[in-house]
N, C-alpha and C positions, 0 to 999 in steps of 0.2 A: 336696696338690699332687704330694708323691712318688706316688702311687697312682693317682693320671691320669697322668704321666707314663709309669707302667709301663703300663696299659692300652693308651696308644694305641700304645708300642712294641710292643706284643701286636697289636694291631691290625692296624697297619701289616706285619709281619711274617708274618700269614697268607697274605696272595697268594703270597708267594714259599715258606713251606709248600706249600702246595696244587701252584705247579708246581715243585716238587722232587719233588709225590708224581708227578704223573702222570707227570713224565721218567722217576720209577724206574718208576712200572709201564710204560711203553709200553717201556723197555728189554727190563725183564722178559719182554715178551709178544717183541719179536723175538726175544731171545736165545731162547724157546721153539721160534719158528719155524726156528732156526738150528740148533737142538740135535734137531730130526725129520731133519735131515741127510737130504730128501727124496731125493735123486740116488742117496745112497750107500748107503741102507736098504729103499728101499724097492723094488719091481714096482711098475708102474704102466701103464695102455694111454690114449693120447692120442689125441681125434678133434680134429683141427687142420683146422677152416674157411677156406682164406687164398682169397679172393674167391669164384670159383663152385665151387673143387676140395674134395672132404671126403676128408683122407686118417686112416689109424689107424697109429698108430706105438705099440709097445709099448716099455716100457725095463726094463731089468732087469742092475743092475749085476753081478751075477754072470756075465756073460759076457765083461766086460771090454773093454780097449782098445777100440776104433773100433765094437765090433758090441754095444755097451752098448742102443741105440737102434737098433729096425731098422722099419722099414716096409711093412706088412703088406697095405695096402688102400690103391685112390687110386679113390673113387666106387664103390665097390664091387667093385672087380677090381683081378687081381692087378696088382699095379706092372708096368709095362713095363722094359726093360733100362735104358732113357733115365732112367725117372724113378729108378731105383733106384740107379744110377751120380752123377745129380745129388744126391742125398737122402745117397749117401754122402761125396760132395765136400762138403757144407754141416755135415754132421755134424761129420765133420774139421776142417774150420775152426773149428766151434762148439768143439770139445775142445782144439783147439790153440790159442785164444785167451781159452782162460777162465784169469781169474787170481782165485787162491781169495781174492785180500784183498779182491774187490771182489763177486764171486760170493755176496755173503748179501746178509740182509734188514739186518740192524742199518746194513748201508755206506750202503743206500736212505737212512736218515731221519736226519739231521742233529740229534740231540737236542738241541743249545741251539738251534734255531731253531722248538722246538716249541712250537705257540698253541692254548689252547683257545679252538677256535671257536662251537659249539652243543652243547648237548644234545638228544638226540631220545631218548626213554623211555628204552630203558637202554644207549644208545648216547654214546661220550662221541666230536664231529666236533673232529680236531685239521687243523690246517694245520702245514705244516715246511717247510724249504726239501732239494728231493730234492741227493742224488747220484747221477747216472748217468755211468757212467763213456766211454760214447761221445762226450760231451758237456761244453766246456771252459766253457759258457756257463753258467755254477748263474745264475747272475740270469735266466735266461729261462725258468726253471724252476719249478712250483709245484708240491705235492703236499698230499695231505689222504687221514689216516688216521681210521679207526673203530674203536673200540676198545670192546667188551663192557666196562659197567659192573659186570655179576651177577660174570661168570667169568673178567675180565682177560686176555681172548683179544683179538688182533687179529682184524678180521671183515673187513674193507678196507683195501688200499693205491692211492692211483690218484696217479701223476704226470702233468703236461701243462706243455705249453710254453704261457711268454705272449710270445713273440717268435721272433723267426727264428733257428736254428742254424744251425750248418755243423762238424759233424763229419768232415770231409773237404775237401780242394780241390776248390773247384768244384763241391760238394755244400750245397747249403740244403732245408732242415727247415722248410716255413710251419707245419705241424702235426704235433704227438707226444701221444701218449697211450697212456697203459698203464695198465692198472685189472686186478687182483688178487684173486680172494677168496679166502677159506679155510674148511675144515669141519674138523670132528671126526673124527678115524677112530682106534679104539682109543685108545689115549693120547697118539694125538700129534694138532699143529695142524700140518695139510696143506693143500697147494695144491689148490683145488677149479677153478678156472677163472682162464683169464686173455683180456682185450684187447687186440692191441694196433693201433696205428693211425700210420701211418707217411704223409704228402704234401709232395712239392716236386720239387724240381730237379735235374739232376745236369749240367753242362756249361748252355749255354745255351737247347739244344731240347729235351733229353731229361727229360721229365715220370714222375712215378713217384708211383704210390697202390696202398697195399698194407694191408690190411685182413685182423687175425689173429682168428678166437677159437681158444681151445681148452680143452676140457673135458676134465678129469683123472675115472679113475674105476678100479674094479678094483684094488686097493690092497691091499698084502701084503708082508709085512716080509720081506727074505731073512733067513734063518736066518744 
């Protein structure tokens, strides 16, 4: 009797094994992602698709302050004064409103809220509940991570909304979507591409859809 007893406490005790193990490993894989400190190590040239414009923006934190990110190409020619003046006002915004507690990968994934969903070959599909820091609504929020079963790398992050935001007065969000990949490059796990996907409202007439890719490439460690 004592030795079923212990059995099924063994038993029973494996699920919760199993996701202790995956919370550590998918920890592990961000803290990975966190620790290539992409912004601050790397060169990198960006072709950013936002509806029918394809512009190339290089980054290279060795030049510092506000000219870290500059803008090279919009359709194949050179920036005009317009666009180069707007791309630096956005920049600005961008550096002057990032705050580094929220600026990683680990802030994305709420590890107690992490679910094994599927296996696909050596793919392990989790669901979590995201944090995005635009966004006070986490209940309206889903996300689903992929995680290499061989090499315990993350391969995919994608968040999406299952309901209406409003990140602002008088701003609603019918739909959000942001999907993430990553590759190999020398020893780190980098940002290979991102989408993102932005529809709604902003006042009562004013309609807005805004449609991001962008593909990362050209990759090279500052000294």
């Amino acid at each position: 009797m004592r030795l079923a007893t212990v059995l099924l406490c063994a038993a029973l005790a494996l699920p919760a094994l199993g996701a202790a193990s995956h919370r550590d490993r998918v920890a592990a894989a961000l803290a990975d992602l966190d620790a290539a400190d992409m912004d601050g190590r790397w060169q990198f040239t960006m072709a950013v698709q936002q509806d029918d414009a394809l512009s190339i923006v290089t980054h290279d934190p060795s030049r510092g302050g506000y000219e870290i990110r500059q803008l090279q190409s919009v359709d194949g020619a050179a920036p005009s004064d317009t666009q180069l003046k707007k791309f630096r006002e956005e920049e600005k915004k961008r550096l002057d409103e990032r705050d580094p507690d929220t600026a990683n990968y680990a802030y994305l994934v709420d590890l107690d809220s992490l679910r094994l969903e599927a296996t696909e070959g050596d793919v392990l599909r989790f669901s979590f509940a995201p944090r995005v820091a635009q966004f006070d609504e986490a209940e309206q929020l889903q996300g689903t991570l992929r995680l290499n079963d061989d090499t315990g790398q993350v391969e995919q992050i994608v968040i999406r909304n299952r309901g209406e935001l409003s990140p602002a007065f008088s701003v609603t969000v019918a739909h959000y979507l942001l999907a993430l990949e990553f590759v190999d490059f020398e020893d780190a796990r980098l940002l290979g591409g991102m989408t993102s996907e932005v529809r709604g409202k902003a006042g009562f007439l004013k309609s807005f859809d805004v449609n991001t890719q962008v593909s990362f490439s050209d990759y090279r460690q500052v000294e």
